[in-house]
C-alpha positions in Angstrom: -43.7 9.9 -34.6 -45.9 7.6 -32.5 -43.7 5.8 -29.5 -42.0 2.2 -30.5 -40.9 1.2 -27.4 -44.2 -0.4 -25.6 -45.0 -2.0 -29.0 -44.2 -5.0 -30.5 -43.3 -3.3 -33.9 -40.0 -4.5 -35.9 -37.7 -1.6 -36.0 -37.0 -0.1 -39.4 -35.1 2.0 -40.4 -38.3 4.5 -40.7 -39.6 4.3 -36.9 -35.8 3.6 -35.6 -35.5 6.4 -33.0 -32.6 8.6 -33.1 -29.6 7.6 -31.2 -30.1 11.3 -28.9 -31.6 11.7 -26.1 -32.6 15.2 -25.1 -33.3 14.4 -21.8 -30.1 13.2 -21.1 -31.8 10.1 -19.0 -28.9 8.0 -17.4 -28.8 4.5 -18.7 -27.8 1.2 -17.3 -24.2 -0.5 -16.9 -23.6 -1.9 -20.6 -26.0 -0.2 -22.5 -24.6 2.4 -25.2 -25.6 5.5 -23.6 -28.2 7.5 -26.5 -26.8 10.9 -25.4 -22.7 9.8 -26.7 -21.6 12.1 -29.3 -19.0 10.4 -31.8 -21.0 6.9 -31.7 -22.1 7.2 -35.5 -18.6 8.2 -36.6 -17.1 5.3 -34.6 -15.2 7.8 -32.0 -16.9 6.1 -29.2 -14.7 4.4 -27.2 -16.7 2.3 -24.4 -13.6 1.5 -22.1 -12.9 5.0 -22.4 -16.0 7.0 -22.9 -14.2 10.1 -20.7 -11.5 10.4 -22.5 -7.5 10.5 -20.5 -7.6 13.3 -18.6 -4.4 14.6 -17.0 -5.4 16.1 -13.8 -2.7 19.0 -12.6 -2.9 21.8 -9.9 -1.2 24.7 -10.0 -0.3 24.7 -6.2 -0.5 22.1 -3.7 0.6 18.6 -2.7 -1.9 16.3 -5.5 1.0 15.2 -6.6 1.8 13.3 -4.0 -1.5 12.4 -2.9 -1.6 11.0 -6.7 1.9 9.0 -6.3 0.6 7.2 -2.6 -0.7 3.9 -4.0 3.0 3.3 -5.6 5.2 4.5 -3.0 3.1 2.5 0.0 3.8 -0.5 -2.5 7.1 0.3 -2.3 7.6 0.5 1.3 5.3 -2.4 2.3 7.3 -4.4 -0.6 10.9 -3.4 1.3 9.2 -4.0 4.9 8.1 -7.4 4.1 11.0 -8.9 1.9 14.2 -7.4 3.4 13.6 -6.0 6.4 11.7 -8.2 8.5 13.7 -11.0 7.0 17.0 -9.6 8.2 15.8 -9.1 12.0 14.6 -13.0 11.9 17.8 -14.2 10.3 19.6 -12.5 12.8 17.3 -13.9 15.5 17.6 -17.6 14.9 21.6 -16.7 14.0 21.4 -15.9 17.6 18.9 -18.4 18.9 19.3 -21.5 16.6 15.7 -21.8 15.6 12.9 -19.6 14.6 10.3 -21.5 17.3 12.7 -19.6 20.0 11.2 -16.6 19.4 7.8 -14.9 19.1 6.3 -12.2 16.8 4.9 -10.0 19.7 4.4 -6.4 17.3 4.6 -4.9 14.3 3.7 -1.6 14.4 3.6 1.1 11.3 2.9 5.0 11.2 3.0 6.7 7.9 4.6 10.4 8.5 5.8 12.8 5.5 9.4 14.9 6.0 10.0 18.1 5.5 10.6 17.7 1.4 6.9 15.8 1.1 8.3 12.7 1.3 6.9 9.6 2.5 8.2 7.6 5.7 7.2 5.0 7.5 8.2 4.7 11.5 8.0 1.3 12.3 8.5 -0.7 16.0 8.8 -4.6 16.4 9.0 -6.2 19.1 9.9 -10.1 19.7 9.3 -11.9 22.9 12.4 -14.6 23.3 12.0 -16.5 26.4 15.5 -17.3 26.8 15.8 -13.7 27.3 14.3 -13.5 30.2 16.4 -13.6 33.4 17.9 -11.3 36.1 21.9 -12.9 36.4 22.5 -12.4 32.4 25.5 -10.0 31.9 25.3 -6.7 30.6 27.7 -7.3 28.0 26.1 -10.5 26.9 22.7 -8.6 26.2 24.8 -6.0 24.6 26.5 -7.5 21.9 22.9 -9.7 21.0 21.3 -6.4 20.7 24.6 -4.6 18.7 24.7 -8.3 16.3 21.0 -7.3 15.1 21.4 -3.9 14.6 24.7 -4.7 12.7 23.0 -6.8 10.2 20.0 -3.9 9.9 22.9 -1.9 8.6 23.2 -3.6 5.9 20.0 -2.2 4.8 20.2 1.4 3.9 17.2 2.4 3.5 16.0 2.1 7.1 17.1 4.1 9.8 17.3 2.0 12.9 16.6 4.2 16.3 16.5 1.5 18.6 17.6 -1.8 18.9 17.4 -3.3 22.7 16.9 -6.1 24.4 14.7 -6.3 27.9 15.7 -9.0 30.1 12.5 -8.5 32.8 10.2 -9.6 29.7 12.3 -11.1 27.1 11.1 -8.5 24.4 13.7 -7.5 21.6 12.3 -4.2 20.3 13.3 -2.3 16.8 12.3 1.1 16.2 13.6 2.7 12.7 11.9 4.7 9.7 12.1 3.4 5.8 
């Protein structure tokens, strides 16, 4: 059979070349690769030309490897809606106004326990100017701190570690896993 493809010949159905290729020659994106098996009995599936594979180990953490993209959604998802909202509500509950404070750090490590399970350690820190000062009481300082944490509480799925306030630079810090 004489070669087709650098002439200018109408293909028929008697020089058509067969839809095989022995050479198993890769082909470009969007063009119906000649090597498919199942494309004249209409089992070729071009969004799926693999097939669904299940992919499963015996031994080892895959699992979990597989599971990451949902649970970091997860986390960022609870970081960013409720927890983060609940420190700055307490601020300007303390302060009057959110432009009395500053976002100074936010701060995230991602650390499994000893079950596999993902956690993420965060620290935050917030500069508040009207923090800073050397004749503020003790007590004062303490139940600003103790009102923050108090309403971090009411989020149980973080575990707050530290919640203090330092008067030398005005910085509210927040250290906690989710």
């Amino acid at each position: 059979m004489a070669d087709n493809f650098n002439t200018k010949v109408p293909l028929t159905g008697n020089n058509q070349p067969p839809l095989t290729d022995e050479r198993a020659i890769p082909q470009q994106d969007g063009a119906i690769p000649q090597y498919a098996a199942g494309i004249s009995s209409g089992q070729y599936d071009a969004l799926d030309p693999v097939g669904k594979t299940v992919l499963s180990f015996e031994k080892g953490n895959f699992n979990v490897l597989n599971s990451l993209p949902q649970l970091v959604s997860s986390k960022t998802s609870q970081i960013t809606q409720t927890l983060i909202p609940i420190i700055e509500v307490a601020l300007i509950e303390l302060l009057g106004s959110n432009t009395m404070y500053r976002r100074s750090l936010a701060q995230f490590f991602p650390a499994f326990d000893v079950q596999g399970k993902l956690n993420i350690e965060f620290v935050f820190n917030y500069t508040v100017e009207s923090f800073i000062g050397q004749d503020i009481p003790v007590e004062s300082i303490q139940n600003d701190a103790n009102y923050i944490l108090q309403k971090l509480q009411m989020f149980k799925e973080a575990s707050i570690t530290k919640c203090e306030i330092n008067c030398n630079d005005g910085l509210v810090t927040i250290k906690g896993s989710l």
